[in-house]
MIMILUM-42419 format. One record per atom (N, C-alpha, C): x, y, z. Coordinates in pm, whole numbers, plus 50000, padded with zeros to 5 digits. Layout:
<kenus>
XYZ;...
</kenus>
This chain:
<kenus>
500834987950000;500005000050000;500865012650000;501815012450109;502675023450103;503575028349976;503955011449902;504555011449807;503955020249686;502165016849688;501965022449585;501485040649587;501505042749713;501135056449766;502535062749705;503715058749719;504915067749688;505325066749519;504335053849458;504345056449308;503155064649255;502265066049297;501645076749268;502175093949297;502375090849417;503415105649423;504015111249304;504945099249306;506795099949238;505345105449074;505135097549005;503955100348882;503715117248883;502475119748991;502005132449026;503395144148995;504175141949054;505755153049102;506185151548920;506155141048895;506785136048745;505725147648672;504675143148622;503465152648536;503875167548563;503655167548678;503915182848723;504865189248658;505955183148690;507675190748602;507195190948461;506585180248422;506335180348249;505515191548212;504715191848261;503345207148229;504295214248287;505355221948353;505555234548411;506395234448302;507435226648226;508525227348152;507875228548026;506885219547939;505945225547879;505475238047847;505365244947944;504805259947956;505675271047963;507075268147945;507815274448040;508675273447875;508625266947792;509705263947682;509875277547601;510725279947535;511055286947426;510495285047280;509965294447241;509765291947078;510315292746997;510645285146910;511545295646812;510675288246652;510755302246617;509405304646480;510555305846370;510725303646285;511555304846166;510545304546060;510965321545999;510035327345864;511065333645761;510135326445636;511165331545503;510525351045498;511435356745512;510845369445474;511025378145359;510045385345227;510325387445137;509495401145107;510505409445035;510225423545044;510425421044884;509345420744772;509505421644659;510515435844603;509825452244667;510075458544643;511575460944609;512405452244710;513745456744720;514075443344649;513715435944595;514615419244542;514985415144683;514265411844824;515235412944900;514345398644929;515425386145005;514995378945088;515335376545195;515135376045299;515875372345415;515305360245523;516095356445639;515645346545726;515085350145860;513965352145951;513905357746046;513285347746150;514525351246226;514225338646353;513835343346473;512565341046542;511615348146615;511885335646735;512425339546870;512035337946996;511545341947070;510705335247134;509445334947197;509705329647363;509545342247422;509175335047582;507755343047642;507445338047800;506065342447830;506035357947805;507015366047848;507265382047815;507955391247749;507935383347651;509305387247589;509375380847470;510005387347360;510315381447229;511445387347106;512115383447076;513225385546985;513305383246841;513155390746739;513515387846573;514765390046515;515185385446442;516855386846404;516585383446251;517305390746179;516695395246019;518585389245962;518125382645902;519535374145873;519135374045698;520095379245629;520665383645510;521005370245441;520505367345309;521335355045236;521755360745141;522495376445086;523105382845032;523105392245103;525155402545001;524985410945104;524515416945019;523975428945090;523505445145034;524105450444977;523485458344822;524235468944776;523265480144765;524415491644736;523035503144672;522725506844554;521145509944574;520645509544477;519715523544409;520005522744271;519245533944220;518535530144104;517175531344115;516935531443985;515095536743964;514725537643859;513455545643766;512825533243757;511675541943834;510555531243851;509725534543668;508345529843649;507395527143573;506945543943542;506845549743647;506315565043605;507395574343583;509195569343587;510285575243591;510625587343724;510165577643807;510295585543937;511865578444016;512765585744036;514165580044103;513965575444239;514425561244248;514775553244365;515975553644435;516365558444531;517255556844596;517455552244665;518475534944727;518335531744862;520195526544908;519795530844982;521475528545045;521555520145155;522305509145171;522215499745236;523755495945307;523385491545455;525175489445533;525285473645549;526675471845495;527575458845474;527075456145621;526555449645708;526835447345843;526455431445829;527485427045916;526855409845939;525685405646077;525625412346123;524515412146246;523035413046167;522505422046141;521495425146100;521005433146187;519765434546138;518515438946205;517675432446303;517735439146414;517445430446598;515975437046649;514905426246672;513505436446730;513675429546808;513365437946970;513205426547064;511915436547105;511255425547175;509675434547248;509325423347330;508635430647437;507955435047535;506175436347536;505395439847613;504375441647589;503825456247628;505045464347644;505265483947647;505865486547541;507195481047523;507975491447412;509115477547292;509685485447202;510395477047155;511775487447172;512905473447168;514075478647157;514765470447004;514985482046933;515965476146807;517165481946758;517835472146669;518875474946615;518925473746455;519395491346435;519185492146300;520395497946281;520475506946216;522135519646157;521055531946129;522475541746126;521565556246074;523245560145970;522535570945850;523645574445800;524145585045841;525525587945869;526175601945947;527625605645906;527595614045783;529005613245731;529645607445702;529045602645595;529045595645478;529395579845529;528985576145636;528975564945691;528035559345794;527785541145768;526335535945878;527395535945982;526615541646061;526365537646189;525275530946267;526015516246375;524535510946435;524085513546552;523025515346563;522455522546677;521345514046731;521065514446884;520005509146979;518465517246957;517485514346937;516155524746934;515225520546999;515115527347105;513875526347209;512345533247159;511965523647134;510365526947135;509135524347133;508365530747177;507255528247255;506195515847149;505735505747217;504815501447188;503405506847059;503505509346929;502715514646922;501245509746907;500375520346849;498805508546861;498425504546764;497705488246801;497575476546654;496705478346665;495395485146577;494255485846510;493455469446444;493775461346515;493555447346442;492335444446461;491685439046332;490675437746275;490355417946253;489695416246365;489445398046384;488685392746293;488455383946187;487645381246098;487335364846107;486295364846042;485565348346092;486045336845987;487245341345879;487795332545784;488825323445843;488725312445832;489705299545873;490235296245696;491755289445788;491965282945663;493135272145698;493595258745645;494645255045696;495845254845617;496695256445690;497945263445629;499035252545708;499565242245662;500375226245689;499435219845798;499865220545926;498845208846092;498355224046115;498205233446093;497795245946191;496385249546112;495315248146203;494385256046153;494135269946190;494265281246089;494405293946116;492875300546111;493325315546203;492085325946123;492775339146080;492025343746040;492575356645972;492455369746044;493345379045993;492955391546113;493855401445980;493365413146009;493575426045901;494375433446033;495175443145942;496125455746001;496615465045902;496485475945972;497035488845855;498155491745941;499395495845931;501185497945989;501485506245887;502355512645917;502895519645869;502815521445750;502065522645745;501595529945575;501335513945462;501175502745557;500845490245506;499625489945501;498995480145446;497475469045486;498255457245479;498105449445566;498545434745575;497245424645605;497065412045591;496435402145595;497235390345708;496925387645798;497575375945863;496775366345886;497645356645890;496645341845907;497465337046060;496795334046190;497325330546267;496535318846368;497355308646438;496595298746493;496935300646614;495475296346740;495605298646852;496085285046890;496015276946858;496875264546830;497895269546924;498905280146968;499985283347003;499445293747050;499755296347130;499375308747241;500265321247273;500475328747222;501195340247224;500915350747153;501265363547174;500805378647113;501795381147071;503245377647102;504725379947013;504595376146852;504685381046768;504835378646632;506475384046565;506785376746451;507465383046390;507775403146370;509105407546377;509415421046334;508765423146456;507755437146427;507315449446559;505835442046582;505155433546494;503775425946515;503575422646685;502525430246687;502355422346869;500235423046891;500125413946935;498835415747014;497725408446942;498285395746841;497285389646822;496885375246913;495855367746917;495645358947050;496505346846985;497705347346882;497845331346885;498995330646805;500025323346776;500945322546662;500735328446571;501405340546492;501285344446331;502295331446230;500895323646122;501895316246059;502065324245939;501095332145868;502025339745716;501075351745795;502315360945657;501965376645671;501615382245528;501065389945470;500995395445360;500445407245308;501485418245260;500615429145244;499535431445100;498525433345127;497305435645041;498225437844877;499345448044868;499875444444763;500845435044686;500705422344803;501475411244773;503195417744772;503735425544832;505415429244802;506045424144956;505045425945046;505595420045176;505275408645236;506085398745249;505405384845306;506395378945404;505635374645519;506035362545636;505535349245590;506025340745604;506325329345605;506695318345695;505795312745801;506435303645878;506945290645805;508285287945860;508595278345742;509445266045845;509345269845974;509895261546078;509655266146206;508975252246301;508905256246477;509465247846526;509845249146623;511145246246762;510625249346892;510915239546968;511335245747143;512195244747178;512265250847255;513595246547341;513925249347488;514555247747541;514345247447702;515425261947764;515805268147709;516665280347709;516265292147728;516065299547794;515545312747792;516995322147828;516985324747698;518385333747669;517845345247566;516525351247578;516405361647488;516885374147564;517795385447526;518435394447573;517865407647474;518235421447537;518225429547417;519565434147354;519105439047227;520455440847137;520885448447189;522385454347204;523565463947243;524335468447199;524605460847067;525785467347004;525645480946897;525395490546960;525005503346887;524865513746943;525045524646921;525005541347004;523535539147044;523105545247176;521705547647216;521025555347154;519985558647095;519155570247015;517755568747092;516825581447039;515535579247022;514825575046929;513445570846928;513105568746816;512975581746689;512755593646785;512285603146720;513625607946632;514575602746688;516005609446612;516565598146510;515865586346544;516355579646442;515445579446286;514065581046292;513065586446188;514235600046133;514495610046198;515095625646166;516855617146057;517195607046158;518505603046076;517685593945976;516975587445920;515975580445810;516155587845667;515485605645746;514965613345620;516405615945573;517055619045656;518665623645637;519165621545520;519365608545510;520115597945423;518935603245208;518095608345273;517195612445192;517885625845115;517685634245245;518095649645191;519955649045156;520725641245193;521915641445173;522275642445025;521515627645000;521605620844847;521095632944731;519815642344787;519605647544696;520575658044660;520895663044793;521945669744776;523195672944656;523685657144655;524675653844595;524325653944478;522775651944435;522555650344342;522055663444255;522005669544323;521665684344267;523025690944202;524075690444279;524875695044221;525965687144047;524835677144057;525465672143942;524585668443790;523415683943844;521675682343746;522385696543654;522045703943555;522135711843465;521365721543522;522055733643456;521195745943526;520025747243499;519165747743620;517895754143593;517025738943558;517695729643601;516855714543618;516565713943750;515465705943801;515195704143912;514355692543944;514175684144068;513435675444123;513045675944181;511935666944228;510705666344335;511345657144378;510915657144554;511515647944667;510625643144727;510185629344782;509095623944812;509755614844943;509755617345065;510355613845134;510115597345198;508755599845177;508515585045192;508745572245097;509085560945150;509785551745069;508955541845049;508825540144900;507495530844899;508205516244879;509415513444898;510115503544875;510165496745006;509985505645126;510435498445255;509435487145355;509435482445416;508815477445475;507745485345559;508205495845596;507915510945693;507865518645638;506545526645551;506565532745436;506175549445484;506015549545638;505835558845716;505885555745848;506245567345944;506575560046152;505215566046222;503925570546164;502765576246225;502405565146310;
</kenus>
């Protein structure tokens, strides 16, 4: 009797560790990410804990810059830094901290950017669909000068999403903006028993508000340069917003 009183225990204590370790695991989301606008593809590996979450934007080429005339002969300009780190979002359920560069005499610099949480306007809709073992639903968002479409399953329980995405009730498995140029991709999930998500550091501290001001910069510089090499009495229009970027405005 006693014997079997201390195997039920030992069982009970056993389950227990399994559900707390269970609950307690790491995610890690792996999405193909693709920015038509720029030819760009990249890898973004999203960890996931109960408060906390980390994206890391990993390059399978490097960057060059680029210029060129779109369809209505309007000039593209984008300038891009050799860096092997990438691009770092980490968040919270207040603010995000990332790592990007700013341009500053005639060179990137990378910098830390604190900022605030902003607000997701998300729009819940009654469309399911299945997308591999996950049965999803759909939910709408307008960002930064986006419309996106997401398909996400509560299947998985979390409001962390890929990039700055936060506050939907469940895993985001794809992303897509209404004009098909921006897309997430879940293309691999993981646990793991590690909780080692940190924030990025390696970069001068800024604000957000000064890093938008160093954004346009890289804008007014170029034209700069470029003025002085137009014919007299030629001139251009400057359109500051970038319809190439992922972030096509910071409202």
């Amino acid at each position: 009797m006693n014997n079997r009183i201390i195997i039920i225990i030992c069982v009970f204590i056993a389950l227990s560790k399994f559900s707390y370790s269970q609950s307690n695991k790491q995610i890690i989301a792996t999405y193909d990410f693709i920015n038509k606008n720029e030819n760009k593809i990249e890898i973004v590996n999203l960890y996931i804990e109960k408060t906390k979450a980390y994206s890391e934007f990993l390059k399978l080429k490097s960057s060059k810059d680029t210029l060129y005339a779109d369809e209505f002969e309007d000039i593209h300009f984008k300038k891009e830094p050799n860096d092997s780190i990438g691009k770092q979002y980490f968040l919270t359920n207040k603010n995000i901290i990332f790592r990007d560069h700013i341009y500053t005499e005639n060179n990137f610099v990378p910098v830390i950017v604190n900022e605030n949480m902003p607000n997701y306007h998300w729009k819940l809709e009654s469309d399911t669909i299945k997308i591999g073992n996950y049965l999803c639903n759909k939910a709408k968002l307008e960002f930064r000068g986006r419309n996106y479409n997401f398909w996400y399953t509560t299947e998985i329980t979390t409001q962390f999403g890929p990039w700055k995405f936060f506050g939907l009730p469940g895993l985001i498995i794809k992303i897509e903006s209404e004009d098909k140029t921006i897309q997430f991709q879940l293309v691999k999930l993981e646990y793991s028993n590690k909780n080692s998500i940190s924030k990025p550091h390696l970069g001068k501290q800024i604000t957000f508000k000064e890093y938008v001001a160093f954004q346009e910069k890289i804008t007014d510089d170029f034209i700069e340069k470029l003025k002085t090499k137009l014919p007299r009495g030629a001139s251009i229009k400057v359109n500051k917003v970038d319809p190439t970027s992922i972030e096509k405005n910071y409202d």
